[in-house]
C-alpha positions as CSV (number, residue, x, y, z in Angstrom):
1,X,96.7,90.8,75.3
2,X,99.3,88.5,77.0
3,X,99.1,84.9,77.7
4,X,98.1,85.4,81.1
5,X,95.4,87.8,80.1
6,X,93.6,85.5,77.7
7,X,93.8,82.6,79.9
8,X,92.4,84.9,82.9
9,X,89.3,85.7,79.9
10,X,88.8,81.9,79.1
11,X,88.7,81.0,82.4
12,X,85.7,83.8,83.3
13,X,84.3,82.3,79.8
14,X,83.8,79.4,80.9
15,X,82.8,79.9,84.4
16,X,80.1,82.2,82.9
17,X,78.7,78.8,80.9
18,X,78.6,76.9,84.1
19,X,77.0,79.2,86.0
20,X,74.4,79.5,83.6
21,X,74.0,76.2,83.1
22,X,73.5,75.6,87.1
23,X,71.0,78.3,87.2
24,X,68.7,76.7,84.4
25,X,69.3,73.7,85.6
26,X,68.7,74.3,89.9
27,X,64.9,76.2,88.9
28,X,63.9,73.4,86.4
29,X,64.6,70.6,89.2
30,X,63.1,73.0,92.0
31,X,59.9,74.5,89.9
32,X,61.0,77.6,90.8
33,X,61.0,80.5,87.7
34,X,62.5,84.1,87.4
35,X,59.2,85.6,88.4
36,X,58.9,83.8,91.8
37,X,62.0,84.6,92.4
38,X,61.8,87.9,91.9
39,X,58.9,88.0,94.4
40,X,61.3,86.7,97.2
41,X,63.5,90.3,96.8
42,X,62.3,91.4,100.3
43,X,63.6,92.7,103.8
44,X,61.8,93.4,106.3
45,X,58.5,91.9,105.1
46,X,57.9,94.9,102.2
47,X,58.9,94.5,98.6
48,X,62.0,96.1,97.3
49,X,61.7,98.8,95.5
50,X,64.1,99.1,92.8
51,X,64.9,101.2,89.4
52,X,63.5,98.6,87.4
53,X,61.0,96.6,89.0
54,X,62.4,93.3,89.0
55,X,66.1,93.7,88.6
56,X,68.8,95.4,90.8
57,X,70.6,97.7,88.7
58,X,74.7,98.2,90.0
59,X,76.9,100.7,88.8
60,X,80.7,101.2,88.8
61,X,83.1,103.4,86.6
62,X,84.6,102.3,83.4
63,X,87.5,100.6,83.5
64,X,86.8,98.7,85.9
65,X,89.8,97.3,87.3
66,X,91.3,93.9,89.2
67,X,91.2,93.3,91.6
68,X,87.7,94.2,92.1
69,X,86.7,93.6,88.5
70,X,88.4,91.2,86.0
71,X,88.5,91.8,82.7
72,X,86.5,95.3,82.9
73,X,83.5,92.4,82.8
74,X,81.6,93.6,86.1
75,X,78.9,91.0,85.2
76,X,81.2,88.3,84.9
77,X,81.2,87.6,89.1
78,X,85.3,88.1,88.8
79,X,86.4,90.3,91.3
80,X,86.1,91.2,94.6
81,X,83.7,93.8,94.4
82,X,81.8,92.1,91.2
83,X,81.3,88.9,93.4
84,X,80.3,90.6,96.5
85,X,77.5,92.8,94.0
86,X,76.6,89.5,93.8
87,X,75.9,88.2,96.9
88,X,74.2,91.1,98.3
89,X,71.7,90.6,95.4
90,X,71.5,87.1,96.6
91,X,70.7,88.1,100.2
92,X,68.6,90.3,98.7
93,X,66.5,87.7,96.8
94,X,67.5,88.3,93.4
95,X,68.1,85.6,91.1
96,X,71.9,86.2,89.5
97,X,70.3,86.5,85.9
98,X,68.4,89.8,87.7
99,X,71.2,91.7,88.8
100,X,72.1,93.9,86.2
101,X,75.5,96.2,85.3
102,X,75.9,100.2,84.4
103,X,78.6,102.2,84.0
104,X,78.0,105.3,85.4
105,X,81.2,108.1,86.0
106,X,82.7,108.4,89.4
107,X,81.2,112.1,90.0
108,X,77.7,110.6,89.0
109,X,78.0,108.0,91.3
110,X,79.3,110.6,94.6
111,X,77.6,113.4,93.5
112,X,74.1,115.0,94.3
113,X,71.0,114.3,92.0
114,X,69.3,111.4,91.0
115,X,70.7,108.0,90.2
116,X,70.7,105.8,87.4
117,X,71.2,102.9,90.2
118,X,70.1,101.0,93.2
119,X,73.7,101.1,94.4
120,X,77.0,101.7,93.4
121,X,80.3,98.9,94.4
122,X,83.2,101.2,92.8
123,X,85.9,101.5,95.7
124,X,84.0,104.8,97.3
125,X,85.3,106.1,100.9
126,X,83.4,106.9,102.9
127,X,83.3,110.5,104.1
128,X,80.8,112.9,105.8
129,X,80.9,114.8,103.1
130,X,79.2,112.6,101.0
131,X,76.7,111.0,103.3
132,X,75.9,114.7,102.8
133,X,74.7,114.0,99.4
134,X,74.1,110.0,99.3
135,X,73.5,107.0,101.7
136,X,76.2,104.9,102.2
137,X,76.4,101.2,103.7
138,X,78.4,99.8,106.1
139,X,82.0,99.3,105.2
140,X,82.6,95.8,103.1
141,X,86.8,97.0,103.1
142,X,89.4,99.1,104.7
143,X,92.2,100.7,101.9
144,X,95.1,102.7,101.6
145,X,96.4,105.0,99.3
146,X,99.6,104.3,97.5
147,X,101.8,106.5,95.1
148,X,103.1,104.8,91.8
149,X,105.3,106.3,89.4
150,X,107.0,105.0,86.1
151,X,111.1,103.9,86.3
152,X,113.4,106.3,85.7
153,X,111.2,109.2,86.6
154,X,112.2,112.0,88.9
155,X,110.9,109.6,92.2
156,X,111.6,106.0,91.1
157,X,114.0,105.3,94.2
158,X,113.8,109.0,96.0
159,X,111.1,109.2,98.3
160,X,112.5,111.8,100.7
161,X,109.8,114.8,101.5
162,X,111.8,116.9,99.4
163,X,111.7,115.1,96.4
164,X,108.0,114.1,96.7
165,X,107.1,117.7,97.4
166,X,108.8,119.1,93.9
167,X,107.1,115.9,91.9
168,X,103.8,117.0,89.5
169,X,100.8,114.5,90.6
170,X,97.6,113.8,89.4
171,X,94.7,111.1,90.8
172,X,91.2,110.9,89.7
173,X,88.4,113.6,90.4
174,X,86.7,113.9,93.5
175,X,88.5,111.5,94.6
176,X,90.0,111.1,98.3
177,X,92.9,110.0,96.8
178,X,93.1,113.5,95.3
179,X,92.7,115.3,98.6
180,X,95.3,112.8,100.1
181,X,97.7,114.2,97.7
182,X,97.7,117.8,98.9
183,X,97.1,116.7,103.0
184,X,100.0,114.4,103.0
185,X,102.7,114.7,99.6
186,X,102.0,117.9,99.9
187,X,103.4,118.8,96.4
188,X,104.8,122.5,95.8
189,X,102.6,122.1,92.1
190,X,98.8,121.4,92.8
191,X,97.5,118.0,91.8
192,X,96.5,117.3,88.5
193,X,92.6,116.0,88.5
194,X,91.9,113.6,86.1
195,X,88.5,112.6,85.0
196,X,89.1,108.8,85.7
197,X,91.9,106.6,86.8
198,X,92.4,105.4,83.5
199,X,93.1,109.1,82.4
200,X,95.2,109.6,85.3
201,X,97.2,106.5,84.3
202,X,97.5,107.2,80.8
203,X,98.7,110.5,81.4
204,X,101.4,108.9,83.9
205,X,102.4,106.3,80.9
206,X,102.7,109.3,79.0
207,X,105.1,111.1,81.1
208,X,102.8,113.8,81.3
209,X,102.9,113.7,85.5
210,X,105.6,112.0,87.8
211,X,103.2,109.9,90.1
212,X,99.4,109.1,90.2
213,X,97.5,108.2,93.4
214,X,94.8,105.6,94.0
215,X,94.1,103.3,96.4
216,X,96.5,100.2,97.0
217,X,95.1,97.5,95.6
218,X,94.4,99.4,92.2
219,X,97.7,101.2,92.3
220,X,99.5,98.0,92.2
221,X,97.5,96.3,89.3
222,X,98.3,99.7,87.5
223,X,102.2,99.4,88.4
224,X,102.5,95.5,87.4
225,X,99.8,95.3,84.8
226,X,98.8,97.8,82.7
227,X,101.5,100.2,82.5
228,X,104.7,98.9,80.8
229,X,107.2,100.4,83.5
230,X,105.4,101.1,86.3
231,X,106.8,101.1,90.1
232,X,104.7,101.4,93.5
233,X,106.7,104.2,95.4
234,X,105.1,102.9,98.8
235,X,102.1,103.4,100.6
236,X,101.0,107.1,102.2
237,X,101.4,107.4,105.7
238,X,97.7,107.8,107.1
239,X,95.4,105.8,108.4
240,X,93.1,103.1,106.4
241,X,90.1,104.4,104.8
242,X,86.7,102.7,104.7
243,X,84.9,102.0,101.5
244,X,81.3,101.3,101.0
245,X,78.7,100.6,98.8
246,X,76.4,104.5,97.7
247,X,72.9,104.5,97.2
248,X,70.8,107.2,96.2
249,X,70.2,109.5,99.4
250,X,67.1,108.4,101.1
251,X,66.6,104.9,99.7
252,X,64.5,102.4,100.7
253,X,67.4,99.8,100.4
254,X,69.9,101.3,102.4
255,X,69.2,99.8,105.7
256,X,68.4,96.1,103.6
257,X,72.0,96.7,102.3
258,X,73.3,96.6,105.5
259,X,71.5,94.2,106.6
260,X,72.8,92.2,103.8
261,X,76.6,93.0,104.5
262,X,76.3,92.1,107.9
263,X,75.0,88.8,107.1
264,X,77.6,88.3,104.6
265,X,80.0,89.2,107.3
266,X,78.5,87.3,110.1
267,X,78.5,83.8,107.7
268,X,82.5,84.4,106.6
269,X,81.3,85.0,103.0
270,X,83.2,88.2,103.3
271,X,86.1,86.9,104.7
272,X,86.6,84.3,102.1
273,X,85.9,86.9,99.5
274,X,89.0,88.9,100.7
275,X,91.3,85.7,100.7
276,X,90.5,85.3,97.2
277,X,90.7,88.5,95.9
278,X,92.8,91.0,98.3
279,X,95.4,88.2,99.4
280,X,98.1,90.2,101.0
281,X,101.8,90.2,99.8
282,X,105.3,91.8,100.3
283,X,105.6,94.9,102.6
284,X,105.4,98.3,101.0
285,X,107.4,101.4,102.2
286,X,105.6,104.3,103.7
287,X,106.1,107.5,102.0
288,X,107.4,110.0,102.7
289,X,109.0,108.2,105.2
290,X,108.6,108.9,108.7
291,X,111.5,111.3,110.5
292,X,114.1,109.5,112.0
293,X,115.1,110.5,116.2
294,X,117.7,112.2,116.0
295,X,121.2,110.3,117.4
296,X,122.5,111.9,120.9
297,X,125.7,114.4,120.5
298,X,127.9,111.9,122.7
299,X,128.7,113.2,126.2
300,X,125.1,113.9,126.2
301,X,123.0,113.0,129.0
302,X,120.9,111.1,126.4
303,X,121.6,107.4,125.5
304,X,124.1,106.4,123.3
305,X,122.6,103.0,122.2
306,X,119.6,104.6,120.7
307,X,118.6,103.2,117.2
308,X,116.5,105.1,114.6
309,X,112.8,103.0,114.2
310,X,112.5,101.1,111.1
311,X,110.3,102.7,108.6
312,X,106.7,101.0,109.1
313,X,105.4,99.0,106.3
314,X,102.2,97.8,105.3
315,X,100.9,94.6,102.8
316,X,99.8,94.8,99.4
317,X,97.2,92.6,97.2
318,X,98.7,89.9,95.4
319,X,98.9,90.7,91.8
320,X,95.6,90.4,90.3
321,X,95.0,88.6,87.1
322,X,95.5,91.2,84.1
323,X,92.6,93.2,82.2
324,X,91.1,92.8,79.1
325,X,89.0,95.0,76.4
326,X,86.1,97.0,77.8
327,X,82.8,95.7,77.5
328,X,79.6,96.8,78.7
329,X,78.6,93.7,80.8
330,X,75.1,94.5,80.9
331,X,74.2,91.8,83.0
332,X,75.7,88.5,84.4
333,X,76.0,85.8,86.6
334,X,77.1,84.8,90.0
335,X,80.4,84.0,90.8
336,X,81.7,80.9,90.3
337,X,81.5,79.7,94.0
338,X,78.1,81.1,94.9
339,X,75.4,79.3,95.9
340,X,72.0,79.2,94.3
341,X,69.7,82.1,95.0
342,X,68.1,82.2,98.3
343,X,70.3,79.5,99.9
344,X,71.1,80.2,103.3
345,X,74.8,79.1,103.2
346,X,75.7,81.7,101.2
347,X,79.0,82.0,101.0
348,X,80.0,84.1,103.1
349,X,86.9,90.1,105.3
350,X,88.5,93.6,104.7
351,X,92.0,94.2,104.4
């Protein structure tokens, strides 16, 4: 683990104390207790109904990386999609010790069937498709997709069409990301599906493939962080996509998840949670890059002063502190700058 790792681990260490300390320390001075607070988890005037009565049970994939987790500890409130978990359990009613962690695969979480969850935070577009099969909220972020590679392979520096279209890519299963491949790199080889990011990345490290997709904010922890040599190759030239939180299809929180975004939004709570965690950064290239106009054959009637357009570019994350060892994180605390449960400042943006 480097330096910057283990101070990154301390830090959420002790922020975990704290927080647990305030907690005990807010429903001794208030007489409140877990139980009455777990009878506040309402919306609309009806008791939530969750997995476990009592608790609100999230799931994301394993690893879980920065810079919407830190440390692969969802329950640590590090993160922009830990914290946020968080907050919506707040608005929610739940007391931070209630809100509890799974790890559940990606195809679990998108897929038909029953859930092992009240929701799911794990960077999921959304699609008709799967509003097919699940409920989704309303949007908490807008991402891109972005193409990183490792130096010295076959596109580190080319990023013409050509040379994107002969590279071997993979991305994670079921996946937008994946479909982006084949709608826009358009690769002559068909995209290797991987069962996770992690795989995907390890297979990159391994020289195995020539580029992995994901979406930007993960593709650029991958690039700086975890692999030893890794390069972002640019961003891929479509539009944002929205991401959401998935619930099973038909639940009875769905509309008190919204709800909760929207208040989360309206207060600036999710504003300030993007500053912190999806701070923008230097420009990134599109690829493949867009055509050039062509120049006029002089002695044409066109215009000889016509410049070709500068390639558009787009802002990335701010690297985010690095991972450390898997762990289960079966439950945890709030972030570190949230309010008590049931305060109505809750602190309160998408990229």
């Amino acid at each position: 683990m480097t330096t910057a790792g283990r101070a990154a681990r301390t830090l959420a260490a002790g922020s975990v104390a704290l927080l647990l300390a305030a907690c005990t320390t807010t429903s001794s001075s208030t007489g409140t207790s877990s139980s009455s607070t777990r009878t506040a988890a309402v919306c609309g005037g009806q008791q939530l109904k969750t997995i476990n009565p009592g608790t609100l049970t999230v799931a994301t994939f394993d690893p879980a990386y920065a810079p919407w987790f830190v440390g692969n500890e969802p329950g640590n409130g590090q993160g922009f999609e830990s914290a946020l978990a968080f907050r919506i359990g707040q608005q929610l009613g739940f007391d931070p010790r209630d809100v509890r962690w799974k790890r559940v695969p990606f195809g679990q979480i998108v897929g038909s069937g029953e859930k092992p969850f009240d929701l799911a935070l794990a960077e999921v577009s959304i699609t008709p498709q799967r509003t097919q099969v699940v409920d989704m909220s309303v949007s908490y972020a807008e991402v891109r997709h972005a193409l990183l590679t490792y130096e010295g392979s076959p596109i580190d520096g080319g990023t013409t069409e050509a040379e994107l279209r002969s590279a071997r890519l993979g991305a994670s299963e079921q996946t937008t990301s994946l479909a982006a491949i084949q709608q826009v790199l358009k690769p002559t080889t068909p995209a290797v599906a991987y069962p996770s990011i992690a795989k995907a990345g390890e297979a990159l490290g391994a020289k195995q493939i020539d580029g992995v997709v994901a979406d930007l904010p993960t593709a650029t922890f991958l690039a700086n962080t975890v692999l030893d040599n890794g390069v972002l190759v640019g961003r891929l030239d479509r539009p944002p996509e929205r991401i959401g939180a998935v619930l099973p299809k038909g639940s009875s929180l769905t509309s008190c998840v919204n709800q909760a975004i929207g208040k989360l939004q309206d207060n600036g709570t999710l504003g300030r949670l993007h500053t912190q965690w999806l701070p923008q950064r230097d420009a990134v290239p599109v690829v493949p890059p867009p055509a050039q106009p062509s120049m006029p054959v002089p002695g044409s009637t066109e215009t000889e002063s016509m410049t070709p357009a500068p390639a558009p570019t787009d802002s990335v994350p701010a690297d985010s502190p690095s991972g450390s060892a898997p762990s289960d994180s079966p439950s945890g605390p709030a972030p570190t700058d949230a309010p008590p449960a049931g305060s109505a400042t809750a602190e309160s943006e998408s990229s």
